[in-house]
C-alpha positions in Angstrom: -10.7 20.5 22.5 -8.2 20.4 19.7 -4.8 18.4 20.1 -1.6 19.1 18.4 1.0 16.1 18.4 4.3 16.3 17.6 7.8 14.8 16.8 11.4 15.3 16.5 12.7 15.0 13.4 15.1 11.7 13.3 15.5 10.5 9.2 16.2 7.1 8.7 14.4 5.5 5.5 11.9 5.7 3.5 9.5 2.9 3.3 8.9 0.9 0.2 5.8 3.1 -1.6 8.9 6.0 -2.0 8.6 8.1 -5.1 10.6 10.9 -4.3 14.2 11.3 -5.5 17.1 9.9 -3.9 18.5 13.4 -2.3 15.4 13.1 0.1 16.8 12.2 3.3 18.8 15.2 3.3 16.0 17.5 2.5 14.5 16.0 5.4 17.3 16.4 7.4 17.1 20.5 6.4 13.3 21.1 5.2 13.7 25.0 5.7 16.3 24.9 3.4 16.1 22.4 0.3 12.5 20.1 0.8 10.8 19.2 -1.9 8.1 21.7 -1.4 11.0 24.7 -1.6 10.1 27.5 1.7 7.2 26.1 2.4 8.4 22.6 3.4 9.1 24.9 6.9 5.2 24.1 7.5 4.0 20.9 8.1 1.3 19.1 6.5 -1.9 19.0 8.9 -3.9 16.3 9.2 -7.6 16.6 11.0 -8.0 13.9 12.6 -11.9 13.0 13.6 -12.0 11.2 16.6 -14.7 9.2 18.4 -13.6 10.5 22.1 -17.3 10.6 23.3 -20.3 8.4 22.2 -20.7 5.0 21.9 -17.5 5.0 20.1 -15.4 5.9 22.9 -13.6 2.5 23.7 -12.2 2.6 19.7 -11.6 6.2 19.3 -9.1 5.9 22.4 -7.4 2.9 20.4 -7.8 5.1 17.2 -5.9 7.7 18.6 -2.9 6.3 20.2 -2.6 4.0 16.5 -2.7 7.3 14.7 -0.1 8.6 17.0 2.2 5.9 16.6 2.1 6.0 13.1 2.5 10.0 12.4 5.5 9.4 14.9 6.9 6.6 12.7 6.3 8.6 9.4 8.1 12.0 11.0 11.4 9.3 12.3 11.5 8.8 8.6 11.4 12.1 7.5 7.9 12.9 6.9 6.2 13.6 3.7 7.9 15.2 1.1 10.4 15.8 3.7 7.7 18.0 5.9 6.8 16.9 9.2 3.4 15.5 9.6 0.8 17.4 12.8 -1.8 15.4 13.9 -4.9 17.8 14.5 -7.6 15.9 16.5 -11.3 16.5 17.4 -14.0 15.0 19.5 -16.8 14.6 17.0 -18.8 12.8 19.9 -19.7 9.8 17.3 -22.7 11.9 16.2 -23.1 12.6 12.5 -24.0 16.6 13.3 -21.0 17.4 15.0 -18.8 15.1 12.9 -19.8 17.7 9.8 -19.4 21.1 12.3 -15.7 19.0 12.7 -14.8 18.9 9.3 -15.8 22.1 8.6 -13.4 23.5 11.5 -10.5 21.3 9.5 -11.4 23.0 6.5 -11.7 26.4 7.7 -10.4 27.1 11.1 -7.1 24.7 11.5 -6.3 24.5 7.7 -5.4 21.3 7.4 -4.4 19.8 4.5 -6.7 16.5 4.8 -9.6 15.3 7.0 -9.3 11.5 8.6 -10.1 9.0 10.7 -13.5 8.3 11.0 -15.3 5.0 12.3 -18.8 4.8 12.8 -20.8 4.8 9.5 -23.6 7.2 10.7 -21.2 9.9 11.1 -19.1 9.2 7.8 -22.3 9.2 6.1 -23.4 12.7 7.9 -19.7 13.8 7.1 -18.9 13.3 3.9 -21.0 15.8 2.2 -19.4 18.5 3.9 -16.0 17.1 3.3 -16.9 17.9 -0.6 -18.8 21.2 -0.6 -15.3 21.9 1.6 -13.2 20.4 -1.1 -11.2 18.6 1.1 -10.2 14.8 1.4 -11.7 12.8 3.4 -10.0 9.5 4.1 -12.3 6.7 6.8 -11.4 4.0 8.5 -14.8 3.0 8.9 -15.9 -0.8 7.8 -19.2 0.4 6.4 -20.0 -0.5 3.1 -21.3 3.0 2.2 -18.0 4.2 0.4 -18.0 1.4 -2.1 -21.7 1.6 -2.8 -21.8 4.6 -3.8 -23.3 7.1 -0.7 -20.4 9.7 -0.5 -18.3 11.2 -3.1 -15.0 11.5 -4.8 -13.7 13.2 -1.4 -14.1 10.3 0.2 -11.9 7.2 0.7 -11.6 4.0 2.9 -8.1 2.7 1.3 -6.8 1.5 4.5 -9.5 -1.1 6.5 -11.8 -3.0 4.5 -15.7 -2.8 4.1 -18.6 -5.3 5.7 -19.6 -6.7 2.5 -16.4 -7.9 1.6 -15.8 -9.4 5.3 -19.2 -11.1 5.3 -18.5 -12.2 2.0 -15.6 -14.3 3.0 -17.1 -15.7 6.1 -20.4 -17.1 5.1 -19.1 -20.1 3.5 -17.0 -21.4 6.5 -19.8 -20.7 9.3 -22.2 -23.0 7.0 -20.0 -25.6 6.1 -18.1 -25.7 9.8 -20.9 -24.5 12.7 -24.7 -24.9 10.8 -26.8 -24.1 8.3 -30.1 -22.7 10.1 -28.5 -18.9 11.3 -30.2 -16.6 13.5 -28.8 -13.0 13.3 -28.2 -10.5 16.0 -26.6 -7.0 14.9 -27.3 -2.9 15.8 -30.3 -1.1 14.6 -27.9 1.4 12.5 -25.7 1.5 9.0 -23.1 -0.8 9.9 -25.4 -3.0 11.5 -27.6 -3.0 8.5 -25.0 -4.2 6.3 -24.2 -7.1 8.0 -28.0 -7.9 7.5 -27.9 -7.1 3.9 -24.8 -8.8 3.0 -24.5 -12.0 5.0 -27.8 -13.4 4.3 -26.9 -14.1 0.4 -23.4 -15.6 1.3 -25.0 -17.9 3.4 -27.4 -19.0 0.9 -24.9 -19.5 -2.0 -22.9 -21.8 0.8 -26.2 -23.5 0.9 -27.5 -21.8 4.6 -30.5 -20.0 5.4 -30.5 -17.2 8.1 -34.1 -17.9 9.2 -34.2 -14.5 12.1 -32.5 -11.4 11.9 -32.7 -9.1 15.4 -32.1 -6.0 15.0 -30.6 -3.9 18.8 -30.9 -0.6 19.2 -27.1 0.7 19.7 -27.9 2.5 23.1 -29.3 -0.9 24.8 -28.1 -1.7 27.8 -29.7 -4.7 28.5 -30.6 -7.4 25.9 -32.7 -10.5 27.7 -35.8 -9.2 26.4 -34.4 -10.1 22.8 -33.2 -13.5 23.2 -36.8 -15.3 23.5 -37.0 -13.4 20.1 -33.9 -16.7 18.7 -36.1 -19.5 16.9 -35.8 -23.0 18.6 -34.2 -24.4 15.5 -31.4 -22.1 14.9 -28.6 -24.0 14.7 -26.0 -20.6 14.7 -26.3 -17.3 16.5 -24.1 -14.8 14.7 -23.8 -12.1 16.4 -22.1 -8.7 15.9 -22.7 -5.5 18.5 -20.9 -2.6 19.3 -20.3 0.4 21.9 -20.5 0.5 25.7 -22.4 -2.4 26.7 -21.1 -5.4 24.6 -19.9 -6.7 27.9 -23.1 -6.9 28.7 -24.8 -8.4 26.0 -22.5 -11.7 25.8 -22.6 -12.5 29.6 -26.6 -12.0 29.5 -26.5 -14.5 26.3 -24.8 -16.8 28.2 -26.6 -16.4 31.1 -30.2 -17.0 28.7 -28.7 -20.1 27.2 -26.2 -21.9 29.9 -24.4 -24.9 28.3 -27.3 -26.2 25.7 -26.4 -22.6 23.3 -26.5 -22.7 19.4 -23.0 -22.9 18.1 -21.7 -19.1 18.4 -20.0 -16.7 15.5 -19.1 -13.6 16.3 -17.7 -10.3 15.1 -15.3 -9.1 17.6 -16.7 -5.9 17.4 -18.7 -8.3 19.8 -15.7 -8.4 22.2 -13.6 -5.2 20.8 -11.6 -3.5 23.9 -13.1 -6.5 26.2 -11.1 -8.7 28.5 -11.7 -12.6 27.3 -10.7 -13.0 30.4 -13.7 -11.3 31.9 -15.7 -13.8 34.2 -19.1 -14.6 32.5 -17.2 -15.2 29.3 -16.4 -18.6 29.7 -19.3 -19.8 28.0 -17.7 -18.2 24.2 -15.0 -20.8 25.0 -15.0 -23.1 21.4 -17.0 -20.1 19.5 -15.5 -18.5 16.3 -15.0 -14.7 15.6 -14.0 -13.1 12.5 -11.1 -11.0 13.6 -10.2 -7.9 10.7 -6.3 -8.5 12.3 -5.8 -10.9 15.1 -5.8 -9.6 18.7 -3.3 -12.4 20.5 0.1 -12.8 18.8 -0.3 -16.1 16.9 2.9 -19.0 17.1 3.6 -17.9 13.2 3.6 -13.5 14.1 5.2 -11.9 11.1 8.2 -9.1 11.9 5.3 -6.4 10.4 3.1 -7.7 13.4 5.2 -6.9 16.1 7.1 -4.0 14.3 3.2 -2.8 14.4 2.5 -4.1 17.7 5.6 -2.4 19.5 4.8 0.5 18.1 1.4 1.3 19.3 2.1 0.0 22.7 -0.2 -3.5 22.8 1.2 -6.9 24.4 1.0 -10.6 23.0 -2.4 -10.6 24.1 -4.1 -7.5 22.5 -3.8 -5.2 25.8 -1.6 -1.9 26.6 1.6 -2.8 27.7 1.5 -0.2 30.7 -2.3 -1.7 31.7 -3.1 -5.0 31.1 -6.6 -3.8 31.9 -6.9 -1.4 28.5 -7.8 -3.9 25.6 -7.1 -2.8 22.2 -9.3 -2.6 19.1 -6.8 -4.9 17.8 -9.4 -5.8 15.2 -10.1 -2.3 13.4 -7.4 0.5 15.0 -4.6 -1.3 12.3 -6.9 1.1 9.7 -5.4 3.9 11.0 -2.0 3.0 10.7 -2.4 1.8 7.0 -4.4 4.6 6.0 -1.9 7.2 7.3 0.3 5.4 5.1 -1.5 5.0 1.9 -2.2 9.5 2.6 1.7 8.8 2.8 2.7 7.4 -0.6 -0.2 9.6 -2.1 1.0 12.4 -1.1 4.7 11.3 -2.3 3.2 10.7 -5.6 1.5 13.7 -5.8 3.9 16.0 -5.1 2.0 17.2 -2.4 2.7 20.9 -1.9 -0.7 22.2 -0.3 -4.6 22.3 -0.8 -4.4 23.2 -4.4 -2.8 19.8 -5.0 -6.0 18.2 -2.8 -7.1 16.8 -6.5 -3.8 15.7 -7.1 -4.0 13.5 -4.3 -7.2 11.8 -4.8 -6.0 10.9 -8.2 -2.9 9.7 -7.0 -4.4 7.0 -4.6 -7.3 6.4 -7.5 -4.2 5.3 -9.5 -2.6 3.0 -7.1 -3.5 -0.8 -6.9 -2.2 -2.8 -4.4 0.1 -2.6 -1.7 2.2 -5.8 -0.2 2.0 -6.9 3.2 5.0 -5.2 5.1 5.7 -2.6 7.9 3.6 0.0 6.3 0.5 -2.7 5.9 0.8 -5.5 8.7 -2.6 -6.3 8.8 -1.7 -8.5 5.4 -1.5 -7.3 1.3 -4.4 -4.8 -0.3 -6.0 -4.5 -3.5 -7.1 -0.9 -4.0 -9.8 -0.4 -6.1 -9.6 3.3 -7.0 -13.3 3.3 -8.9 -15.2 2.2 -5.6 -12.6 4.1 -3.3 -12.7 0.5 -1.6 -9.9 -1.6 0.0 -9.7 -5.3 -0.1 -7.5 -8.0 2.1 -7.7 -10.8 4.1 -10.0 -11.6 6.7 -9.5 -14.0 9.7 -11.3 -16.7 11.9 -10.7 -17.6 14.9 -11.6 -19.8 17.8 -11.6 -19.3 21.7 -9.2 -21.8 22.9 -8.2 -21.6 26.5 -9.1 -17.8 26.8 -7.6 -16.8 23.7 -8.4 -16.3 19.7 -6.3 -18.4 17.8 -6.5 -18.4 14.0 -8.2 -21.1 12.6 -8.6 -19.7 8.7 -7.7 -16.9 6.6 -10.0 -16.0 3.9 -7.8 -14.3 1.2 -8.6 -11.5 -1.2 -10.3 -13.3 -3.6 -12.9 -14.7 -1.4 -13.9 -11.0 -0.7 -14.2 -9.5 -4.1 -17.7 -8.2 -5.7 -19.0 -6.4 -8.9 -17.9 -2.7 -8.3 -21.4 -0.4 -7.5 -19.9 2.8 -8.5 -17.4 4.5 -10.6 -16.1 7.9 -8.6 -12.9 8.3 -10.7 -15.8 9.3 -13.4 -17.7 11.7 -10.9 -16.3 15.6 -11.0 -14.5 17.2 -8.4 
C-alpha cells in the first residue's frame, strides 16, 4: 500500500550545496505566491520511494524508511526544493526484481512523481533500472552493488549517495592481509552483491600479497549454514565473511558454535551483523574480530556535530539502536545512503531549476556535473567524490574491532584507497 508523508512548512536555512537566489526563504515562506517554480510551486515535488518492506530486505527497508523520513522532514524545515515541499511516495517492492519494475512503473505512471529512489538490493536495481529508462524517469539507488559503475543500467540511473562494493573491498584488502592473515577463506550470498565481493576482493588481496584460497558461496534464503563450514580449508588463516537478510543471526552463532575458541581470525561486513544486537548471547565469540562498517554504528569518543545532528534526527542512540526500543538495531552501516542521496536529488534539483518532468534531463545533468561534496550535515557519513561518468560515489570506509560488545574504529581508509579506472562513460550514452 502506498504512503504519503508529510511536513509543516518551518524555513530556516538553506544548506551549503544552495544555488538559488537569496529572496528564497521568503518564496518558501509563500510558495503559492512567489516560488521559484511561479503557480506551480503550490504542488510539491514527489518522490517514489522503493522500499524493501517485505523480503529478505525487510530489517533495512524499515531503517531505510524512517532515514528517508527524517531527511524529507529536514529538507521541508528548510524550505524544500526550489521552495516546494518535498512528498515522500513509498512502495513495498517486496525485494523482488519483478515487482520492483511493476513499482516504478506505478511512480512513473500512476502517482506522477517526479523521481524514483531508494533502492537496496542489487537484484532488484538491476531488474529495475531498465524500466526506470523506457519510463524516462530518474532513478537514484542506494544500493552498494557495483553494477551502476560497471556499466549494467543506464543514464537514468544513479548511486551518488552510498558507495559501491568494489571500492569498499578495495580499501580493505590491504589492512586484513597485513593485520589478520594472508591465507583467506571467503563466505558471501549466492547473488549480485554477493558476487562482487567475490570478484573484487580476491585481487586486492593479492596485490597486498594474500591469497583467498576458498570462496563459499550461500544461498540468500538459508536458514541454516553448518553444512557449509566443513566446506573452510584447515589452513585458512581468515574467514571473511559477508551475509545478509533474515537469518544472519543465525549464521554467526552456528560459526561459532562450528569453531569454539580455536576460530580463524574473523573479518566481517556488517551486513554480517546489520539490525543485530552485539549484545545477542552467542555472539561473544566475534569479540576481537574486525568489520568494515560503511558509517559506524556506536558513537565513537571523537563523534563529529554531523554525526549526531544525523543521529538525532533519524531517532538512533550512542549505540546504533532506536531511541524508543533499544531492541530495534539500525542499519547504521548503509541507511546514511538515504539521507545523502535525498540531498545530493536536493542540490540537483536546486541547480537545475527543477520545475517538473520535462526538466528530468536537467537533472541528471546537473548531478553528472557536480564533483564532490564536503563532509557536513547534509553528508555525515564523511566527504564524496562524485564521479558523474560512472554515476559512482566515493568516500571513506571504516574498520572496526569488537571491544567489550561494541565496534570501535580502528582505521579509516580514505578516498583514495578506494578509487579504480572508470568502466563506463554514461554522460556519453543518450537519453
Amino acid at each position: 500500500m502506498e504512503k504519503s508523508i508529510g511536513s509543516r512548512l518551518t524555513p530556516t536555512r538553506r544548506g551549503a550545496l544552495k544555488t538559488i537566489g537569496a529572496g528564497a526563504g521568503l518564496a518558501a515562506a509563500l510558495p503559492r505566491l512567489i516560488g521559484p517554480a511561479g503557480a506551480e510551486s503550490a504542488e510539491p515535488i514527489r518522490i517514489g520511494f522503493q522500499v524493501h518492506r517485505t523480503g529478505i530486505g525487510a530489517s533495512y527497508g524499515h531503517w531505510y524508511d524512517r532515514t528517508t523520513e527524517a531527511a524529507m522532514k529536514r529538507i521541508n524545515a528548510m524550505g524544500g526544493i526550489n521552495g516546494r515541499m518535498v512528498e515522500i511516495i513509498a512502495e513495498d517492492d517486496g525485494t523482488d526484481p519483478k515487482r520492483g519494475a511493476e513499482v516504478v512503473e506505478k511512480f512513473a505512471t500512476q502517482h506522477r512523481c517526479d523521481i524514483a529512489y531508494g533502492t537496496l538490493f542489487s537484484h532488484v536495481v538491476v531488474g529495475s533500472a531498465p524500466r526506470a529508462a523506457e519510463l524516462k524517469i530518474p532513478y537514484f539507488v542506494v544500493s552498494e552493488g557495483h553494477h551502476v559503475a560497471a556499466g549494467k543500467t543506464n543514464r537514468w540511473t544513479l548511486q551518488p549517495g552510498i558507495t559501491d562494493v568494489k571500492s569498499q573491498v578495495q580499501a580493505m584488502g590491504p589492512f586484513v592481509v597485513g593485520n589478520l592473515g594472508k591465507k583467506i577463506t571467503m563466505i558471501y550470498p549466492d547473488y549480485g552483491f554477493g558476487y562482487d565481493h567475490r570478484d573484487f576482493f580476491p585481487p586486492s588481496v593479492e596485490a597486498a600479497g594474500g591469497e583467498v584460497i576458498a570462496k563459499i558461496a550461500i544461498p540468500p534464503t538459508e536458514t541454516s549454514f553448518t553444512r557449509y563450514f566443513p566446506k573452510i580449508p584447515r589452513e585458512t588463516e581468515v574467514i571473511y565473511h559477508v551475509m545478509v537478510g533474515p537469518s544472519v543471526l543465525t549464521f554467526v552463532r552456528e560459526l561459532g558454535e562450528f569453531y569454539g575458541p580455536n576460530a580463524p581470525a574473523l573479518f566481517g561486513f556488517i551486513d554480517s551483523l546489520e539490525a543485530v544486537d552485539l549484545a545477542t548471547p552467542g555472539l561473544e565469540f566475534l569479540e576481537n574480530s574486525h568489520f568494515w562498517e560503511g558509517y559506524p554504528r556506536y558513537a565513537q569518543a571523537n563523534q563529529t556535530s554531523h554525526d549526531a545532528l544525523y543521529r538525532a534526527a533519524v531517532g538512533v542512540d550512542a549505540n546504533g539502536a532506536s531511541v524508543t526500543d533499544p531492541s530495534d538495531i539500525s542499519t547504521y552501516g548503509h541507511m546514511f545512503g538515504c539521507w545523502e542521496t535525498l540531498n545530493v536529488i536536493k542540490a540537483g534539483m536546486e541547480a537545475a531549476g527543477y520545475k517538473g518532468p520535462e526538466d528530468r534531463i536537467a537533472l541528471i545533468e546537473a548531478v553528472e556535473a557536480m564533483t564532490e561534496w564536503p563532509h557536513s550535515d547534509d553528508y555525515p557519513q564523511g566527504p564524496k567524490l562524485f564521479n558523474g561518468r560512472t554515476h559512482q560515489v566515493f568516500g571513506p570506509q571504516y574498520i572496526s574491532r569488537v571491544e567489550g560488545g561494541k565496534l570501535v574504529v580502528k582505521h579509516t581508509a580514505g578516498i583514495e584507497d578506494t578509487l579504480y579506472p572508470d568502466e563506463v562513460d554514461y554522460a556519453k550514452m543518450s537519453f
